[in-house]
Steps between C-alpha positions, in 0.01 A plus 500: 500500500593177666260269628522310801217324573213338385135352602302242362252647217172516558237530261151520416252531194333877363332615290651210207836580620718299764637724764830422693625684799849448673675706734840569474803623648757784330761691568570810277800772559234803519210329679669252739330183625178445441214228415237530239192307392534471117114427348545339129236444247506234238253390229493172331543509100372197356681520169823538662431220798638706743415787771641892397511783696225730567576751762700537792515697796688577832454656876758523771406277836804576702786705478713324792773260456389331805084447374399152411163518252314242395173416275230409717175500263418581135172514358249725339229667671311752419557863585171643622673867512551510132232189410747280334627161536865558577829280549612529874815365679577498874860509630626519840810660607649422795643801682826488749328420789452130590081451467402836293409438139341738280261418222424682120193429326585608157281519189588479087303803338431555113894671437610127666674639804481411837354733803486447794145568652429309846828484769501374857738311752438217712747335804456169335579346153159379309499190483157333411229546269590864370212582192485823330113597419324743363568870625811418445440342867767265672346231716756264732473238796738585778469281923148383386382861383386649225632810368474757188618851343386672193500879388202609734564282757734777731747265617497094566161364602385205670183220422276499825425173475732203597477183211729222433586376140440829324455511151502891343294583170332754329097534387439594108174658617452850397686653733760239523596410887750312705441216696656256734340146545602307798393324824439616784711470798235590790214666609355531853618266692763378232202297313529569147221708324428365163724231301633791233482835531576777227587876556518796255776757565338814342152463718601234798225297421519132612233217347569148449773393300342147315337750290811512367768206567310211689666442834669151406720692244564819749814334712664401190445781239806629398399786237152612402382733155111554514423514067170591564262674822200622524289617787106559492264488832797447733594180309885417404505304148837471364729258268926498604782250460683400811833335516540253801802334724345177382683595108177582350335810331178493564175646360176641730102556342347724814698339793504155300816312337404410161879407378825418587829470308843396694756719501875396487634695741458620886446812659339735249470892566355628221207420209498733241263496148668467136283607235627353188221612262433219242765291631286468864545621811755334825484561821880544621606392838846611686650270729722621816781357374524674149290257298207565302232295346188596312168308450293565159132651672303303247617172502648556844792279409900624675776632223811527638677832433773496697779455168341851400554670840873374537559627141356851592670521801824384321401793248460760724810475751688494137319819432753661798 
């Protein structure tokens, strides 16, 4: 089989093992054409310094010469169907016609291979603040509006409610929930009706957002991860880490910043948690640009990581 192409790797952390995904493009003399997304697993083996493999695992995205596929989101989220917290990718496909793409939402399962479980096509490319939540649901931004897709959700829905400077995240409560915190963009009369306003997908309840990102922070909130929520006589208490366009992570007590720690890079998309058992615990943040930082939770002090990620990524296109 010869290969022809290749993506940039993308890669999150599961379960103690670093995951990398990459699609690729072969041709093969009984199969043809086609492009794949290639999941691989790697663990890190202390007494030999260096990551091994784990797993690995394949699905078919296109069998056209013509298709163009790329990554558009990798996280994990979890999988209410089957009550786990699963690795999921996102990559779009763009079909022959000028302004059709078609979207896969696949998952990892326990035998480490990729299915696909939520598809869909839009007449536009996605382009800004795309988050994969819990469900698996995907949540993007697209003219202003706010619009999302999961297993039950029949189809592509849309938010009824118009806000500005959207931020999407995800309640630990007991029933864990969606959310989007934003401002408002008008009421009657175009007068604005509250400073911050928050909305849960699952129920379509709205309440006020400071009880969970004060408004100052709302506009420039890059990527949220609520640690801790808890809800008792209609009251929101909760404890998250927000990373800002200002180059800071930044840590909320009930609507209130109670620590900051600057970040060294712009334009984060993602905050993930690092358990490290004795050795502590980081919270990792992803940059749009491929770089990746992490910030030790206790001391709340930045550890750059990024010689680790190019080595992995290094690793795992070698791997092929």
């Amino acid at each position: 089989m010869d290969i022809l192409h290749d993506s940039i790797a993308s890669r999150l952390s599961h379960g103690g093992h670093l995951m990398g995904f990459i699609c690729k493009r072969s041709r093969s003399e009984t199969e043809g054409e086609r492009t794949e997304l290639l999941l691989r697993k790697l663990v890190f083996e202390p007494n030999r310094n260096r990551f091994v493999n784990a797993a690995q695992g394949s699905a078919v995205i296109a069998r056209k010469a013509s298709a163009c596929v790329n990554i558009v989101k990798c996280t994990c989220a979890v999988d209410v169907q089957r009550r786990v917290r699963t690795a999921c990718v996102l990559v779009a496909r763009r079909t022959g016609k000028a302004n059709a793409f078609k979207y896969s939402l696949l998952t990892v399962n326990s035998s480490d291979q990729l299915e696909p479980r939520v598809e869909f096509k839009l007449s536009y490319q996605m382009t800004d603040r795309v988050s994969i939540l819990q469900g698996p649901t995907v949540m993007w931004i697209q003219d202003s509006c706010i619009f999302y897709t999961s297993l039950h959700a029949e189809g592509v829905r849309q938010i009824p409610i118009s806000m500005s400077s959207c931020v999407f995240g995800e309640l630990p409560l007991c029933k864990p929930q969606a959310f989007i915190i934003g401002q408002p963009e008008g009421g009657a009369n175009n007068q604005p009706t509250s400073s911050t306003l928050a909305y849960l997908v699952g129920d379509g309840q709205v309440f006020d957002g400071t009880m969970i990102l004060p408004h100052p922070y709302v506009g420039i909130t890059e990527s949220i991860l609520v640690l801790q929520a808890d809800r008792a006589d209609a009251v929101l208490k909760c404890n998250l880490v927000a990373a800002t366009s200002s180059k800071q992570l930044v840590y909320f007590e009930n609507g209130i910043a109670k620590d900051a720690c600057p970040l060294p890079f712009e334009q984060a998309e993602d905050i993930q948690v690092a358990d490290l058992g004795r050795n502590g615990t980081l919270f990792v943040i992803s940059f749009r640009r491929g770089n990746v930082c992490a910030v030790w939770k206790d001391t709340f002090q930045a550890l750059f990581l990024n010689t680790m990620f190019i080595y992995f990524n290094s690793f795992f296109k070698l791997c092929y």
